[in-house]
C-alpha positions as CSV (number, residue, x, y, z in Angstrom):
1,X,18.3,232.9,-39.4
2,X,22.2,231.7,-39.0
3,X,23.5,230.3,-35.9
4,X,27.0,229.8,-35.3
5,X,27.9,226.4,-34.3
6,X,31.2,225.1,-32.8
7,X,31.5,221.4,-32.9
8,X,35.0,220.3,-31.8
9,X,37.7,222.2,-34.0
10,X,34.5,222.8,-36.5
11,X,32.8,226.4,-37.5
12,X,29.7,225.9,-38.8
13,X,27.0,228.6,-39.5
14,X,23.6,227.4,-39.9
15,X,19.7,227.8,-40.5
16,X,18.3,225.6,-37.8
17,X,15.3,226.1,-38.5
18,X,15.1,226.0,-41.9
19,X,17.2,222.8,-41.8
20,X,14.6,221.3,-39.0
21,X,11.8,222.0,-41.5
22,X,13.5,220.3,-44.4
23,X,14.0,216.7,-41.6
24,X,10.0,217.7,-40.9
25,X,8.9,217.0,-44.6
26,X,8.0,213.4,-45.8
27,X,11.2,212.3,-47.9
28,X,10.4,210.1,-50.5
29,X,13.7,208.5,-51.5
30,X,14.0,206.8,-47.6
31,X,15.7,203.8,-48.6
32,X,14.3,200.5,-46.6
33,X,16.7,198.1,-46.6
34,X,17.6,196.5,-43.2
35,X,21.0,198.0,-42.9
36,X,19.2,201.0,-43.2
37,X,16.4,200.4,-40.7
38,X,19.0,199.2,-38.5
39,X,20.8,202.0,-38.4
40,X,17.8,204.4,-38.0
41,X,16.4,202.0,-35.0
42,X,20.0,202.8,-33.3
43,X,20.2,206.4,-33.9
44,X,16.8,206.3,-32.1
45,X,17.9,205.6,-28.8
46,X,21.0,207.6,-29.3
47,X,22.6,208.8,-25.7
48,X,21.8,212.5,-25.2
49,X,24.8,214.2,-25.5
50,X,25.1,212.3,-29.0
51,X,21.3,213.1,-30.1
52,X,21.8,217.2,-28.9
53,X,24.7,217.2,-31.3
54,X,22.5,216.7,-34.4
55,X,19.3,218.4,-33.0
56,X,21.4,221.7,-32.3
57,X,21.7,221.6,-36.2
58,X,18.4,221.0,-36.4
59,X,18.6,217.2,-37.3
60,X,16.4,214.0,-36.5
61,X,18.9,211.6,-35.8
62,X,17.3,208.8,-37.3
63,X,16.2,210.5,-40.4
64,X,18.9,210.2,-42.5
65,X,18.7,209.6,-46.7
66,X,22.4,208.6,-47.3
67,X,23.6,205.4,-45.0
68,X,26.0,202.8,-46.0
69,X,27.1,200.1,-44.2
70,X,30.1,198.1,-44.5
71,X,29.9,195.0,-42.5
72,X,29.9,193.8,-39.0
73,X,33.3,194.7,-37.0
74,X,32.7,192.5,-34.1
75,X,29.6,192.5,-32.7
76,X,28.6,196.4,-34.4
77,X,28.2,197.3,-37.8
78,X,30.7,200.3,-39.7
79,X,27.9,202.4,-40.9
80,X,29.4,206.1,-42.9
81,X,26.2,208.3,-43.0
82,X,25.7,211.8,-44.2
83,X,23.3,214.7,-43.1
84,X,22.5,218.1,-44.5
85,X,22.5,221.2,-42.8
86,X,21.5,224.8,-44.3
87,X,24.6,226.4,-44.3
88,X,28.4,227.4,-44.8
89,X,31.1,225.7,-43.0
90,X,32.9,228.9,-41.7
91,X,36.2,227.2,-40.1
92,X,37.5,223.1,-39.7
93,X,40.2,221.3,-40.1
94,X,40.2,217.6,-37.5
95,X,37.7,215.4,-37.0
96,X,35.6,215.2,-34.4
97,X,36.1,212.0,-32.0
98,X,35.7,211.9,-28.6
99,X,35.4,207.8,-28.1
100,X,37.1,206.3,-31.0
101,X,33.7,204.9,-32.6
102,X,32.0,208.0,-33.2
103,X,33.6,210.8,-35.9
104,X,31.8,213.6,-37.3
105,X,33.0,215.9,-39.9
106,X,31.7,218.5,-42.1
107,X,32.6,218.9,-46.0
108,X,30.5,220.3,-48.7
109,X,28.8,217.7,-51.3
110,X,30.1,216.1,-53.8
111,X,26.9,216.3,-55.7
112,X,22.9,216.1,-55.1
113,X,22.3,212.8,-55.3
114,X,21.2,212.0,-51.9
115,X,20.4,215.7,-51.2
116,X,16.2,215.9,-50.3
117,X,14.5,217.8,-53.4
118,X,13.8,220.7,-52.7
119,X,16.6,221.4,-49.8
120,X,17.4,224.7,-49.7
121,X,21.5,226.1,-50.5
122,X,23.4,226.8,-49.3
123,X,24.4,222.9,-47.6
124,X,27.0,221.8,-45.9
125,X,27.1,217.8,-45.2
126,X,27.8,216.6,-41.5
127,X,29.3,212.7,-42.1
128,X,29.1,210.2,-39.1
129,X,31.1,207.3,-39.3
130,X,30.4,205.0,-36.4
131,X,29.7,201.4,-35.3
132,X,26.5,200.4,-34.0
133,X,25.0,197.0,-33.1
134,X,22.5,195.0,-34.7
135,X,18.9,195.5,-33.2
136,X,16.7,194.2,-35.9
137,X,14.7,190.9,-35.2
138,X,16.2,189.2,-38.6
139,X,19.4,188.5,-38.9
140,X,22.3,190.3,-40.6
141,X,23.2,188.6,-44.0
């Protein structure tokens, strides 16, 4: 069932539940590199308001199957990582940003490639570009 969803100047009409039982399966294709980990450590211990954001679409945070990282700025790491919802982007045009280190936006793929098999259309992908620090016991290299 659809649920509208306003997130900043974003529309979005989704299947929450069918997305949460797509983030409930095993997903193969997890990549476990430590950028990777890292970044799925952080978004564990995400503050609230941040964490409701992606469970309201019915997202796990730290379950993500497309991260990139692109090197320490400072003392954090730029990491650009994308989600997918069950759904149709009804209405968006800014990004969402409400402290400069943190921007969500919504677009449809590009292509499947990172998509879980099996995901259900139609999918719209939330992208989070943000910096996060380095919590890993091995160092960054």
């Amino acid at each position: 069932m659809f649920q509208t969803i306003r997130i900043g100047d974003w529309i979005i009409e989704a299947d929450v539940e069918e997305t949460r039982r797509q983030y409930a399966k095993t997903i193969e294709d997890m990549c476990g590199c430590l950028l990777c980990e890292n970044f799925r450590e952080v978004m564990e211990t995400l503050p609230r308001e941040k964490a409701q954001m992606f469970e309201g679409f019915g997202l796990q945070p730290s379950v993500c199957t497309d991260i990139n990282e692109f090197g320490p700025e400072g003392d954090r790491h730029l990491y650009v990582a994308s989600y997918f919802i069950v759904g149709h982007i009804i209405e968006g045009r800014n990004e969402w940003d409400p402290d400069r280190n943190w921007t969500i936006s919504f677009e449809l793929p590009r292509d499947d490639h990172f998509i879980p098999e099996g995901f259900p259309k139609p999918i719209v992908q939330l992208d989070c570009i943000t910096l996060l620090p380095w919590t890993m016991k091995e160092p960054y290299e």
